[in-house]
C-alpha positions as CSV (number, residue, x, y, z in Angstrom):
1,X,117.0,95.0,97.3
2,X,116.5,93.8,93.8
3,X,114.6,90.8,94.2
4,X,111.6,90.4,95.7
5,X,109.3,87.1,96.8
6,X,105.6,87.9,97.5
7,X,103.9,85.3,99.7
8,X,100.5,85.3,98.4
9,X,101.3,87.6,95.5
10,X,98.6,86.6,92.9
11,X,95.8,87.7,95.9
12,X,93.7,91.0,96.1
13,X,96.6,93.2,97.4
14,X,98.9,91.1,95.7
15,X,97.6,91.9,91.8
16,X,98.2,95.5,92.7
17,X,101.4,95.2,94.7
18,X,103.1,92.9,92.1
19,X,102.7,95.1,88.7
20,X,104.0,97.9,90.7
21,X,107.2,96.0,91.8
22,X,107.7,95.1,88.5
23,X,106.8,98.9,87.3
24,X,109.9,100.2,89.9
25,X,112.1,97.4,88.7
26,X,112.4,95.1,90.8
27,X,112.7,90.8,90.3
28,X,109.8,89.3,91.7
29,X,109.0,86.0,92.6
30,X,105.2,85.3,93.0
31,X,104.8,82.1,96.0
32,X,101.0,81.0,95.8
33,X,98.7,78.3,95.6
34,X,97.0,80.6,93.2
35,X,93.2,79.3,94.5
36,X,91.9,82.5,93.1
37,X,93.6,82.4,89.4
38,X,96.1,84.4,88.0
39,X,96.0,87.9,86.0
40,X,99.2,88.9,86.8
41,X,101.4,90.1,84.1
42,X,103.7,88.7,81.6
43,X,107.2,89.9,82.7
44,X,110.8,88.2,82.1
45,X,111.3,89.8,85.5
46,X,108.7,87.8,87.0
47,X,108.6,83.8,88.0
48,X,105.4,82.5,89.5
49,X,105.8,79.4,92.0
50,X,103.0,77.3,92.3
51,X,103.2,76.8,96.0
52,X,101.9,76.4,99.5
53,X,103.4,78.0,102.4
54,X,103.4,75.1,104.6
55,X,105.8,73.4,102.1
56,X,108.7,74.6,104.0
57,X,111.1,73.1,101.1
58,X,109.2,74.3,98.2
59,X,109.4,77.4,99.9
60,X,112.9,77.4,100.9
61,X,113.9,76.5,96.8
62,X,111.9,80.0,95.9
63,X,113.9,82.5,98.1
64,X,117.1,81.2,95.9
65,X,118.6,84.5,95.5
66,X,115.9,86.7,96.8
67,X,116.5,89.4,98.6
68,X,113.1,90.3,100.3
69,X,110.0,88.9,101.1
70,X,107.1,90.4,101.8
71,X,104.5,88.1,103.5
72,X,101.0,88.7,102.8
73,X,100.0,84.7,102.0
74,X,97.0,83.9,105.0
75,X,93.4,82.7,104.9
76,X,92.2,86.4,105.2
77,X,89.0,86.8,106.8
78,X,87.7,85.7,109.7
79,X,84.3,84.0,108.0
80,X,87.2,81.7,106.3
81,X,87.8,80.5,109.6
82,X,84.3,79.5,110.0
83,X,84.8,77.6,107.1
84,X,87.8,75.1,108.0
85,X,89.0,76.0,110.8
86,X,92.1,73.2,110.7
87,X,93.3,74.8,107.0
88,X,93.5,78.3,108.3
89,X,95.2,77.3,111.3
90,X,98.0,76.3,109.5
91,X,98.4,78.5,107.1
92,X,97.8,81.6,109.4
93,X,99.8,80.3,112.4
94,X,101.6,77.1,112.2
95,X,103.6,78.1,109.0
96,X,104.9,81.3,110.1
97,X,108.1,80.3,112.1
98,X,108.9,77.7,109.7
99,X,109.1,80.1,107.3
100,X,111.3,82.6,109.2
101,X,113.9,80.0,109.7
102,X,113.1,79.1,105.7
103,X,114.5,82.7,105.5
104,X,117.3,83.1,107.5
105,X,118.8,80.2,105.5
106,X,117.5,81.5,102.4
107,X,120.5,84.8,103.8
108,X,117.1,87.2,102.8
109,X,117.8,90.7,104.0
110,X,114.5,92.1,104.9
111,X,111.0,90.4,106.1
112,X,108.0,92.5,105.7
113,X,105.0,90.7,107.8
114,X,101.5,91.6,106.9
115,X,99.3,91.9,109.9
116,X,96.1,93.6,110.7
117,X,94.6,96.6,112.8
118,X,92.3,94.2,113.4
119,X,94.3,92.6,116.7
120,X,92.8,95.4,119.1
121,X,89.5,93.9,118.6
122,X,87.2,96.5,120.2
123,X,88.3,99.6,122.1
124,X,86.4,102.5,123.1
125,X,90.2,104.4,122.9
126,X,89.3,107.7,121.2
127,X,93.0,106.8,119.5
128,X,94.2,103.6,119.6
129,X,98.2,103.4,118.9
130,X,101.0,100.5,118.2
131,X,101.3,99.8,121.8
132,X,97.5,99.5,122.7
133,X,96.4,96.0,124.2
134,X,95.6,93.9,122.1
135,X,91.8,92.2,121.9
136,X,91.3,89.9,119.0
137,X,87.7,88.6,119.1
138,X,88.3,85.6,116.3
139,X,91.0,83.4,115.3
140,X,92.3,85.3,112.2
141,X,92.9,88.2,114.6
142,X,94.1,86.1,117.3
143,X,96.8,84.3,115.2
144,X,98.2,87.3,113.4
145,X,98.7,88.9,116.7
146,X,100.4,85.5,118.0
147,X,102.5,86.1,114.8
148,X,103.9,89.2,115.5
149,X,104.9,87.5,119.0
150,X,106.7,84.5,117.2
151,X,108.2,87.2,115.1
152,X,109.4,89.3,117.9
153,X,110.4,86.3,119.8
154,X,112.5,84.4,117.1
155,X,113.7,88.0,116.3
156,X,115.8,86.8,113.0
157,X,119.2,88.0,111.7
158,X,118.2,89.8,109.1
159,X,115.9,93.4,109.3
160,X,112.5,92.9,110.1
161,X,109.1,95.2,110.3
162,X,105.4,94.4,111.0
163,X,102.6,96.5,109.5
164,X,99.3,96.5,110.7
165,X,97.1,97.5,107.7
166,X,93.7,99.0,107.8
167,X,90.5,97.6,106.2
168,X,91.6,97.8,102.3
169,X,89.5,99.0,100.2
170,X,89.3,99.8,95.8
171,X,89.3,97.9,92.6
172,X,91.7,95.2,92.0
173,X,92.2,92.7,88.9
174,X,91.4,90.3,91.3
175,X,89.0,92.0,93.2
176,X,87.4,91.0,96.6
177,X,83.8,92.1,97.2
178,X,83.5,91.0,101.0
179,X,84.8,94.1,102.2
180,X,83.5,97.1,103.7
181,X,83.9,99.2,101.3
182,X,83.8,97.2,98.4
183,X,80.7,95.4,99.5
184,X,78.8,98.7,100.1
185,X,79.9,99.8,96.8
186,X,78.5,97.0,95.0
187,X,75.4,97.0,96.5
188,X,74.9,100.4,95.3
189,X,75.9,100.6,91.7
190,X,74.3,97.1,91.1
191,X,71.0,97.2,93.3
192,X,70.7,100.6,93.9
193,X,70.4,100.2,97.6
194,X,73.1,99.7,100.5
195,X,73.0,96.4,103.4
196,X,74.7,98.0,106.3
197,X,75.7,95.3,108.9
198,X,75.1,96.6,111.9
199,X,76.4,100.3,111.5
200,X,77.8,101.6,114.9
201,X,81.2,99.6,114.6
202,X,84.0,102.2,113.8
203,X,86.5,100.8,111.2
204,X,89.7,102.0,109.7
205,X,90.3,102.1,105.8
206,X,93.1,102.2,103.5
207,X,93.0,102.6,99.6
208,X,94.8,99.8,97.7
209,X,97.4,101.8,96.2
210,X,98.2,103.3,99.4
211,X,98.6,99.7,100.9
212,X,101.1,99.2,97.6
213,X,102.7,102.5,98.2
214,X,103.6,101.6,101.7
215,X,104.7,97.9,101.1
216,X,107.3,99.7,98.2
217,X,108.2,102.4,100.4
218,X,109.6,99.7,103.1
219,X,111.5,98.0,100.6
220,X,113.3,101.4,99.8
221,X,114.1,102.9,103.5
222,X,117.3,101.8,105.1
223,X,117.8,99.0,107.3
224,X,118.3,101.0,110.5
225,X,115.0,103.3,110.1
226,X,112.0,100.0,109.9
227,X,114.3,97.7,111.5
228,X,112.5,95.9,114.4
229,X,109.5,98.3,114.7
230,X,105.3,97.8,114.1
231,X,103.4,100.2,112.2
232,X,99.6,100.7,112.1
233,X,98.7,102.2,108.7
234,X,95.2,103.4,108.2
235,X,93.9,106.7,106.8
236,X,90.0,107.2,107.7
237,X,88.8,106.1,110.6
238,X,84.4,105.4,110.4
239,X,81.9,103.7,111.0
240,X,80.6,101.8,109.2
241,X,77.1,103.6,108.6
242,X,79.3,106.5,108.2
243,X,81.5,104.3,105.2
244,X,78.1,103.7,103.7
245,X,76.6,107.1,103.9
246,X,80.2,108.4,101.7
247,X,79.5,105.5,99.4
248,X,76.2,106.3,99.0
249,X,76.7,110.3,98.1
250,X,79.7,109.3,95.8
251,X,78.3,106.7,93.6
252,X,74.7,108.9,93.2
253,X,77.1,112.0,92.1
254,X,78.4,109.3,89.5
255,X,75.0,108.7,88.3
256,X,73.2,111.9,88.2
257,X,69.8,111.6,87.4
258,X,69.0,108.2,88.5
259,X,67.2,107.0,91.9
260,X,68.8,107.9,95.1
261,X,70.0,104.7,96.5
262,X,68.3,103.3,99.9
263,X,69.9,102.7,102.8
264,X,69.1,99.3,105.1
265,X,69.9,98.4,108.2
266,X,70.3,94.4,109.0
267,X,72.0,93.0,112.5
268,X,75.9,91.9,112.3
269,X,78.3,89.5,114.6
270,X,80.8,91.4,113.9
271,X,81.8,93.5,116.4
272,X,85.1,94.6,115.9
273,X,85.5,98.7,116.5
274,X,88.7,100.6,117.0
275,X,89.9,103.7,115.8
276,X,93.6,103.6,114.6
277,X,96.4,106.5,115.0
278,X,98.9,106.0,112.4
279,X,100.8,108.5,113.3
280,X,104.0,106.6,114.3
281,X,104.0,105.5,110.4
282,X,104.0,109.3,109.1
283,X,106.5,110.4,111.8
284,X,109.0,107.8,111.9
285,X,109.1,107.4,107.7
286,X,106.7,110.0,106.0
287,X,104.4,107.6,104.8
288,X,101.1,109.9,104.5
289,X,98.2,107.9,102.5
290,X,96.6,110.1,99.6
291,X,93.8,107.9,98.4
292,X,90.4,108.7,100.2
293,X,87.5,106.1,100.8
294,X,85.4,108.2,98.1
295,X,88.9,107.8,95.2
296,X,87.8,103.8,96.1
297,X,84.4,103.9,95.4
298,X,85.0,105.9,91.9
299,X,87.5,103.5,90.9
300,X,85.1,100.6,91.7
301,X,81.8,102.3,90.1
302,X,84.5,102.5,87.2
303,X,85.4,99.1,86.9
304,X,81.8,98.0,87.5
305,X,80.7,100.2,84.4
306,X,83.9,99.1,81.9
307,X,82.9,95.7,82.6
308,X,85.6,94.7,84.6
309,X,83.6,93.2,87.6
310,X,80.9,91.0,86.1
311,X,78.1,88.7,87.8
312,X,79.5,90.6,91.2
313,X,77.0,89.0,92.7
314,X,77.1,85.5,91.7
315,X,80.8,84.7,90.9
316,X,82.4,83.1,93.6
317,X,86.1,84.7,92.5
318,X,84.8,88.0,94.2
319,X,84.4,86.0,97.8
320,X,87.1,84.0,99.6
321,X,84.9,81.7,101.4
322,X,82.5,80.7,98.5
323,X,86.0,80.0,96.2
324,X,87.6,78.0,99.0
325,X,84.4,76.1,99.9
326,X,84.3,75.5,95.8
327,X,87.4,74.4,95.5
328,X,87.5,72.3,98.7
329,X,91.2,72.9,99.8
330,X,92.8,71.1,102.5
């Protein structure tokens, strides 16, 4: 698998994911609409397509040659929804089997589809595992989940796996602040206090690199051992107050001597809860993440002190809906 086409590649996951490709050697071909700019590297080994994934032959003239693709391209939040309902609907859902059959006659080898933990919704399941019903509360969840079906359904020719990624969390070069994690952290190193929305909600998080580590590592493994299957890939399971606490203790140790930071408590509509095993993942292919919630934080607090997150606040870069409301995409 030498060459490689990232659907959304110049996003948050995607300006860590695509260095690394390039880093283990691969040819990579970035397909974007690049709404939120580009940082990505210079690289002979790297061609950037301005693109949208609904342009089926646009899409179709990228995977000329490539090998993989690994799907991450989506209006990715659920307040994005809110925001145009009709654009996220097409992207998220109505685009996905047109690309699949874009693929199959592209002769691509491997698919690697991005969805989220996010699909069980709320569960009170002490562990909640690949096969758990599935209870998405919002449209972003709802489609991704209708994805994996049209995935499963159309079953293409060539090898296939879904992952189901926890909450990500840690710096980025094109960093997203309306995150758990990320948001929290912000707060703290920049107002020295912490919004916790609503706090009871139990949320699974991944580190960044762990997310990259694991979209490499199913490039790598043989057809026969990912073919077919779902993975949920999360590493600590909290809640949120829980998330904000750990940020809290971690960024004051990174400031010694200065106030401790406050903790408030607003009201939030979103309820989502669930506790991920990702077991299966670690089992079935070894994956075992090895970044912590706390490793995010420091690498965030970092970035925030070198500069490399400025006006986190006010730049509308750092937040999907406030750059796509800008922007006024259709």
């Amino acid at each position: 698998m030498s060459k490689v086409l990232v659907t959304g590649g110049a996003g948050y996951v995607g300006h860590v994911l695509v260095p690394r490709l390039l880093d283990e050697g691969y040819d990579v071909v970035v397909y974007d609409t690049f709404w939120f700019g580009d940082i990505l590297p210079a690289s002979p080994r790297l061609t950037r397509v301005r693109g949208d994934i609904r342009d089926v032959q646009a899409l179709e003239k990228a995977l000329d040659g490539v090998d993989s693709v690994i799907n991450l391209a989506c209006i990715s939040n659920d307040t994005s929804f809110a925001l145009d309902e009709k654009l996220s609907t097409s992207i998220n859902r109505d685009a996905f089997e047109p690309m699949l059959r874009a693929c199959e006659r592209g002769k691509i080898k491997r698919f690697i589809n991005a969805s989220t933990s996010s699909v069980y919704g709320v569960s009170e399941a002490p562990e909640v595992f690949e096969d758990h019903p599935k209870t998405p509360l919002t449209f972003y969840n709802q489609y991704k989940w209708e994805c994996e079906q049209i995935l499963n359904r159309y079953n293409p020719d060539y090898a296939w796996v879904t992952i189901r990624p926890a909450t990500v969390c840690g710096y980025s070069p094109r960093c997203r602040l309306d995150l758990s994690v990320n948001i929290l952290t912000n707060y703290a190193v920049n107002k020295g206090e912490i919004l916790v929305f609503g706090g009871k909600q139990k949320r699974p998080n991944l580190h960044i690199q762990d997310m990259v580590d694991a979209y490499v590592m199913l490039l790598r493994l043989q057809d026969g051992q990912i073919d077919r299957n779902t993975y949920n890939c999360g590493f600590q399971n909290h809640s949120i107050m829980q998330i904000a606490e750990t940020v809290k203790s971690t960024v004051e140790a990174a400031h010694p001597g200065q106030q401790p930071i406050s903790l408030k408590v607003t009201e939030s509509d979103d309820n989502r809860s669930y506790h991920i095993n990702s077991e299966k993942i670690h089992r079935e292919l070894g994956f075992q993440p090895r970044r912590s919630i706390e490793d995010a934080v420091r690498d965030l607090d970092i970035a925030f002190k070198d500069g490399r997150l400025p006006n986190s606040f006010n730049d509308d870069r750092y937040y999907n809906v406030r750059t796509l409301k800008a922007l006024a995409v259709s």
